[in-house]
C-alpha positions in Angstrom: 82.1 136.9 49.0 84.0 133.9 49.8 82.9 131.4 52.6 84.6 128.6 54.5 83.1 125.1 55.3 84.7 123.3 58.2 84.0 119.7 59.1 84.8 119.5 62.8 85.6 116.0 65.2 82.5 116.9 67.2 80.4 115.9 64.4 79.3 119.7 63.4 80.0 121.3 59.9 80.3 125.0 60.3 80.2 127.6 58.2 82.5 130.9 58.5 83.0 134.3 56.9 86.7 134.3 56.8 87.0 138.3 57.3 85.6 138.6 60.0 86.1 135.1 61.8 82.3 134.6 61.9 80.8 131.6 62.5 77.4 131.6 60.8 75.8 128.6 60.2 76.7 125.4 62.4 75.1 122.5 60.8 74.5 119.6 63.2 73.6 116.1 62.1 76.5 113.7 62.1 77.2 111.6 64.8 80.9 111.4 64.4 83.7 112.9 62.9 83.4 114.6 59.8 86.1 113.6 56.9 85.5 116.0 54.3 83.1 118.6 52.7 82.5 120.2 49.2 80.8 123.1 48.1 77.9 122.5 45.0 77.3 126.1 44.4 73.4 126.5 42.7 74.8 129.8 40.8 78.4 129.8 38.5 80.6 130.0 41.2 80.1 129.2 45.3 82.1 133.0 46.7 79.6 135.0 45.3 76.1 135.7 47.0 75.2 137.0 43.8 75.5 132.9 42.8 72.5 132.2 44.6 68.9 132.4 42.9 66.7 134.4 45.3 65.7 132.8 48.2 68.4 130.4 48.2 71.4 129.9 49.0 74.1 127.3 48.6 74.6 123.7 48.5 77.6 122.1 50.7 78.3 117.8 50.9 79.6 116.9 53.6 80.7 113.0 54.9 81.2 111.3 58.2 82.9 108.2 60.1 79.7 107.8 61.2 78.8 106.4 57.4 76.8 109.1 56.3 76.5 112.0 53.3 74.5 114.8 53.7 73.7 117.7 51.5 72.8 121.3 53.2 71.4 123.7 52.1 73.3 127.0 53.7 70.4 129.6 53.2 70.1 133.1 51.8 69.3 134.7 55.2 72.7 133.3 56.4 74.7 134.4 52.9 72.9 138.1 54.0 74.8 137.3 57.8 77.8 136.5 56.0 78.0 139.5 54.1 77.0 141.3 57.3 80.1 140.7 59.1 81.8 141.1 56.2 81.0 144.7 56.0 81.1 145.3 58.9 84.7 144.5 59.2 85.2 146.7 55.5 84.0 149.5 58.1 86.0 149.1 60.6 89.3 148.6 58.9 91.3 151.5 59.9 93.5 152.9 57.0 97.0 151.6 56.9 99.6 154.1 57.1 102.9 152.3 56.7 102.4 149.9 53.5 104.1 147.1 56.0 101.4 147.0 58.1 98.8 145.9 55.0 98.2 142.8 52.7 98.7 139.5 53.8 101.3 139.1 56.2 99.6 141.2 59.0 96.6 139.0 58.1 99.1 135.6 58.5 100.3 137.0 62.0 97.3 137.5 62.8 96.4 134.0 62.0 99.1 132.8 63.5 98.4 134.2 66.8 94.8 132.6 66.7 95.9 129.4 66.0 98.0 129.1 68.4 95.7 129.8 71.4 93.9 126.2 70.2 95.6 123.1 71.1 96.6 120.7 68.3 96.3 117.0 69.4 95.5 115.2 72.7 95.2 117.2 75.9 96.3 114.8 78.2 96.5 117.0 81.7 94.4 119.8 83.2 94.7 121.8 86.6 93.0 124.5 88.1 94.5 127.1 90.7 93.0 127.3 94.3 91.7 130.4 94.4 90.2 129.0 90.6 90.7 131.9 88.4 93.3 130.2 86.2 93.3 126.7 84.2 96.5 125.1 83.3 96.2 122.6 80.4 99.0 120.7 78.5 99.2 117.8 75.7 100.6 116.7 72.6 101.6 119.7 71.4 104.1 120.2 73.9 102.8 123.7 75.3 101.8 125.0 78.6 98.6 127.0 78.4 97.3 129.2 81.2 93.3 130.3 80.9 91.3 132.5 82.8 88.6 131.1 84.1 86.1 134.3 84.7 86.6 135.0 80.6 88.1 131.9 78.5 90.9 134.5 77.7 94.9 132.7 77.1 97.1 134.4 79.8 100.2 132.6 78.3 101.4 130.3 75.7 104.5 128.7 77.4 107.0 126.3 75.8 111.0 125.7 76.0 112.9 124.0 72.2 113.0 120.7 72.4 110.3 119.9 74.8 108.5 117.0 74.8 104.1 116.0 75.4 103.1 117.2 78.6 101.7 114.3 80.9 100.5 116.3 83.8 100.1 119.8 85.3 100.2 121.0 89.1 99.4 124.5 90.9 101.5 124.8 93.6 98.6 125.7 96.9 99.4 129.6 96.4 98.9 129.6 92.5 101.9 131.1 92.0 103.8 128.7 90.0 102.4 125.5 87.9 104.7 122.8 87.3 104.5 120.5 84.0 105.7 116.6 83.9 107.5 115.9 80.3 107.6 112.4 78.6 111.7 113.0 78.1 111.1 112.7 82.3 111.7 116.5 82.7 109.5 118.6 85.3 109.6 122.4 84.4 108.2 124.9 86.7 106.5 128.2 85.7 105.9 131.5 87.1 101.9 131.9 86.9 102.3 135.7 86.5 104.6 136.5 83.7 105.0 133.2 82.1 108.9 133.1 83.5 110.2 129.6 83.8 111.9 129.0 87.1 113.0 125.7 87.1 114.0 122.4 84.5 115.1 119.5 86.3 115.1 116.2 85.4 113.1 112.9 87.0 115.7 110.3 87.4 113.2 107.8 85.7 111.3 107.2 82.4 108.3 109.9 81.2 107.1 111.9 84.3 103.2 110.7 84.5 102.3 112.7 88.2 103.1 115.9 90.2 101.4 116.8 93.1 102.3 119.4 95.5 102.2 118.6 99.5 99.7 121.2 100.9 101.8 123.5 102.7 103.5 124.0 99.0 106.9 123.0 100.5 107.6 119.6 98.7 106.9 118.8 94.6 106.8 114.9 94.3 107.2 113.5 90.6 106.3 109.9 89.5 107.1 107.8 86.7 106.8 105.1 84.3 109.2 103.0 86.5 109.4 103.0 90.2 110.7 106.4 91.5 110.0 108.9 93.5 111.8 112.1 92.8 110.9 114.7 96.0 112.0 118.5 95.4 111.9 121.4 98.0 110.2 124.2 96.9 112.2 127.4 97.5 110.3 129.8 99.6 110.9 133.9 98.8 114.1 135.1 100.2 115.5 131.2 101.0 118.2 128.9 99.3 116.1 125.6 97.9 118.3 122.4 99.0 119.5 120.8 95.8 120.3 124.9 94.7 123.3 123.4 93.1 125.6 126.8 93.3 124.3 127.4 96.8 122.7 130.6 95.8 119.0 131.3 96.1 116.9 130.2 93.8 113.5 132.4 93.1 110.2 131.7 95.1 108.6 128.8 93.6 111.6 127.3 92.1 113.1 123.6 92.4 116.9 123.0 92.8 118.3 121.0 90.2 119.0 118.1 92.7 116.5 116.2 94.1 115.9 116.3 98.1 115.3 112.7 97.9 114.5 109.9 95.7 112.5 107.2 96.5 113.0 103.6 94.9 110.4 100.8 95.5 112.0 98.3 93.6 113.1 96.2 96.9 109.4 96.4 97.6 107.3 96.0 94.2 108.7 96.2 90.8 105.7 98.8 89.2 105.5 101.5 86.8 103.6 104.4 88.5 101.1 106.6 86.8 99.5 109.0 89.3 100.8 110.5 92.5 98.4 112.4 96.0 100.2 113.6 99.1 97.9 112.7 102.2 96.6 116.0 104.0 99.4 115.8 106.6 101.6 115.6 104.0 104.0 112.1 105.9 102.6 110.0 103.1 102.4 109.7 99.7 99.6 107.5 97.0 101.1 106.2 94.2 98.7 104.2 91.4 100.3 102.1 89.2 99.7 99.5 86.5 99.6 96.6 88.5 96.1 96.9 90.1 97.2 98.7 93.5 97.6 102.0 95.0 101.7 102.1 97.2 101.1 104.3 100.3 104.4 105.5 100.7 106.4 106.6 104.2 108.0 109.9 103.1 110.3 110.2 106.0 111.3 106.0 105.8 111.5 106.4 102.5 109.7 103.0 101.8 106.4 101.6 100.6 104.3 100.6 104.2 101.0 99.6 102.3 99.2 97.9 99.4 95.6 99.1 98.4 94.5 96.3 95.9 92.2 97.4 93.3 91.8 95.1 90.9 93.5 92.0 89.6 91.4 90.7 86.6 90.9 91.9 83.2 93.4 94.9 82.9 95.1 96.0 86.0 95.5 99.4 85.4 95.4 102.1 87.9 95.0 105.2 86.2 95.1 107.6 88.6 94.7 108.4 92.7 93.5 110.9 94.8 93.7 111.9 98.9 90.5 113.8 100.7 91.5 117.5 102.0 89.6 115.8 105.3 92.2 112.6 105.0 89.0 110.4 105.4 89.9 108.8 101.7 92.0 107.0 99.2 90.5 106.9 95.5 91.6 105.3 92.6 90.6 105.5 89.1 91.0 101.7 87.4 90.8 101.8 83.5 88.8 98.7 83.2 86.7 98.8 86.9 85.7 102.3 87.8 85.9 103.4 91.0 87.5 102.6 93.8 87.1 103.8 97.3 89.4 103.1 100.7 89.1 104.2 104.0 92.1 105.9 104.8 92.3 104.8 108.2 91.3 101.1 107.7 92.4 100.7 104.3 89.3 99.0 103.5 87.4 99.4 100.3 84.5 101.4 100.5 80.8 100.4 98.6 80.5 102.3 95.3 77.4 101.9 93.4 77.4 100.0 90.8 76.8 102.3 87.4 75.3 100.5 84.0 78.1 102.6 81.8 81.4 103.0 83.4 83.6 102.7 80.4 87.3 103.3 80.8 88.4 105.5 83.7 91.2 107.3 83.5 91.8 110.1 86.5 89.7 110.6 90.0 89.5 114.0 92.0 87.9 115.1 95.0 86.3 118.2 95.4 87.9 121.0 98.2 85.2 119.7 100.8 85.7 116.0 100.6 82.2 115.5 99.7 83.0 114.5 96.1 84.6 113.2 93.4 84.6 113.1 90.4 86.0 110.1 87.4 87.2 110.9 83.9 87.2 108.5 81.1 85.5 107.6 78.0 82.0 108.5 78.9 83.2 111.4 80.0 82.9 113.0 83.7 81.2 111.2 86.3 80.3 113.2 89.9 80.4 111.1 92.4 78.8 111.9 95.9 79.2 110.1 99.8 76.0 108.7 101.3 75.3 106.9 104.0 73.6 103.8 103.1 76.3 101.0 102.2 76.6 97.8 103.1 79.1 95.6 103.4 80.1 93.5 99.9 77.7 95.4 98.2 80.2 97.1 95.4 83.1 97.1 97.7 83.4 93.3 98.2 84.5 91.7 101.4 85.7 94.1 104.4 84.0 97.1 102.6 83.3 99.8 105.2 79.7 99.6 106.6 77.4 102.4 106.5 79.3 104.3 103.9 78.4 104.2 99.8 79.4 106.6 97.2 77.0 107.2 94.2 77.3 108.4 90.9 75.1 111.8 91.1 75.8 113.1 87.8 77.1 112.2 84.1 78.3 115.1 82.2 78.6 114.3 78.3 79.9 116.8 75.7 83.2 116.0 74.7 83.8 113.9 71.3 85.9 111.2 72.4 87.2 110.3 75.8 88.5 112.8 79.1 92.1 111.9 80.3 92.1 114.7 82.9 89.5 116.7 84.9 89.8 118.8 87.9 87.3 120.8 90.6 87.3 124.5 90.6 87.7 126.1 93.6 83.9 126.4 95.2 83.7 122.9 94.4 81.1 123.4 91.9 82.6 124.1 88.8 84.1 120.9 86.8 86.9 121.5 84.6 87.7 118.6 82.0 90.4 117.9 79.2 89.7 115.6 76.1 91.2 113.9 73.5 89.2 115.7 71.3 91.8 118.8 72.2 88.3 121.0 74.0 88.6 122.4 77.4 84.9 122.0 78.7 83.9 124.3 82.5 80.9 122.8 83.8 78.7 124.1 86.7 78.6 121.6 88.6 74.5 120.3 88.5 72.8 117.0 87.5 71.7 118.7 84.5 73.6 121.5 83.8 76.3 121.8 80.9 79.3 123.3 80.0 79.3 126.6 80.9 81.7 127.0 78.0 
């Protein structure tokens, strides 16, 4: 009976029953990525049980970048499990009828299938619908996944030849349609229910980095590497989209090909944008970027009206920004600094709490009530909550808003390496987080509860 050792990037060697796809030993030690493993069988050969004195089992080596070897033993009682499942699928197996349908290449489709459901390489951008029954993830790989939430299940694999890494995802407020920002600076939109793609248009700019959706659903705003603005009307059902580009209709949830306007700030600041958040009343638009500030943008003057400074030392980078439902507040994530809070009003920083491991931050969300938010980076997801206890210069520095302090009220560790996207869920207490380490992690939202999954 043959077995398969896999050294993971969590750290964890497991040990399968190919077969039946059982995992049944995980053996946990390693503190980093694991390079490489070996079998040392204690019988003549290690894919027999029958190798095995009794009361053994089978010796596996197995070596780390965290500078370590280890031996394991991999017991008898989990050889019996192995042969177990093994059996058990033997059982099950119905009896092919049509020789085409046996041997390996059902087996290889079947494969196939499976390992396409798991993303290969970074995931760099993960959304979840409103009503939160359906995750949107996308990465390296270049495909559009769609999860449901309620049982892990893949809804649809979606990708178009020739695509390029996805940067970022966006449900449109009905969770009808998701749209998907392209490094070649293309936006696609997809049909949520069938997996149709509506709409390819392309961001007059450099790689699309952030999509957001204005929260009547009517307006898609796209930023980039550079310093547009691309704004596209979203066709309702029954209506022509402006920018239709044959004047017909276009389906609900569909962009035209032509832009309804594009904004250009280069008369204003010479940036490169990475993250775009539509104010609740949808007449202005946040745009981070990687000189240290946050652009509030006019949408109807089509200019930039304010400058939120976030940081000016070390390196600038503004990863990512976020508007409150409530419109109360402006956060930014800042690679190197954390957290920063302004008063939307005011435009003055708010007091954050100063936190002993910040790391690298990379993307900020606030939950559907305003009450919180939460920071992804390399030490993973932070939950942030309001209080009302700050002072002024505090965290904030001078002209932070008095009376007002956000604090860190939990730190939720699992992935390997660092998050580059997390989002809320829809009650505002489930956390869902992408990693670099290609896992999708759901988290009930609790001081000290863990991934759910």
């Amino acid at each position: 009976m043959p077995l398969l050792a896999v050294g993971t990037i969590d750290g964890v060697v497991r040990v399968w029953e190919p077969r039946s796809g059982t995992c049944v030993s995980s053996l946990r030690g390693h503190t980093n990525e694991v390079t490489a493993v070996a079998w040392a069988p204690l019988g003549p050969g290690p894919d027999a049980t029958a190798a095995a004195p009794d009361g053994q089992g089978l010796l596996l080596a197995s070596v780390s970048r965290d500078g370590t070897a280890r031996l394991w033993e991999v017991s008898a009682q989990v050889l019996e499990s192995a042969a177990a499942a093994a059996a058990a699928v033997a059982a099950a197996a119905p009896v092919p009828t049509n020789p085409s349908e046996s041997g390996t290449e059902a087996d290889a489709e079947q494969a196939r299938r499976d390992a396409e459901q798991q993303p290969a390489g970074e995931l760099q951008a993960v959304a979840v619908s409103r009503c939160g029954g359906v995750i949107a993830t996308g990465g390296q790989d270049r495909r559009l996944r769609l999860w449901d939430v309620a049982s892990g299940r893949l809804l649809h694999l979606l990708e178009r030849p020739w695509s390029s890494s996805i940067a970022c995802v966006a449900f449109a407020p009905d969770g009808r349609t998701v749209a998907a920002g392209h490094d070649d600076a293309t936006v696609r939109v997809w049909r949520v229910g069938d997996g149709t793609v509506l709409s390819e248009v392309e961001h007059r700019g450099r790689e699309v980095r952030g999509l957001a959706y204005s929260s009547d659903g009517a307006t898609l705003a796209a930023v980039c590497k550079g310093n547009r603005i691309s704004l596209w009307r979203v066709a309702a059902a029954g209506a022509a989209a402006t920018g239709a580009g044959d004047g017909g209709e276009l389906p609900a949830g569909a962009v035209g090909a032509k832009a309804l306007a594009l904004i250009s700030t280069a008369g204003d600041y010479a940036t490169a944008y990475s993250a775009v958040a539509w104010s609740p009343c949808g007449t202005r638009l946040y745009c981070s970027n990687y000189d240290g500030d946050v652009h509030e943008i006019d949408v109807a003057a089509r200019t930039c009206t304010a400058n939120l400074s976030c940081n000016k030392s070390g390196l600038p980078w503004v990863t990512g920004v976020a508007a409150s439902g409530d419109g109360r507040w402006v956060a930014a994530a800042v690679r190197e600094a954390g957290l920063v809070v302004f008063d939307a009003a005011s435009r003055e920083r708010v007091d954050v709490a100063a936190v002993d491991d910040p790391g690298t931050t990379f993307c900020v969300a606030f939950s559907r009530d305003s009450r919180m938010l939460l920071t992804a980076g390399s030490e993973g997801v932070a939950v942030w909550e309001c209080c009302a206890e700050g002072k002024a210069g505090a965290g904030g520095g001078v002209g932070a808003v008095v009376g007002v302090c956000w604090r860190r009220r939990a730190q939720l560790k699992g992935h390997v390496r660092s998050v580059l996207s997390a989002s809320w869920g829809a009650d505002s207490r489930r956390v869902v987080s992408a990693g670099v380490d290609g896992a999708v992690r759901v988290w009930e939202q609790l001081p000290t509860a863990g991934p759910t999954r």
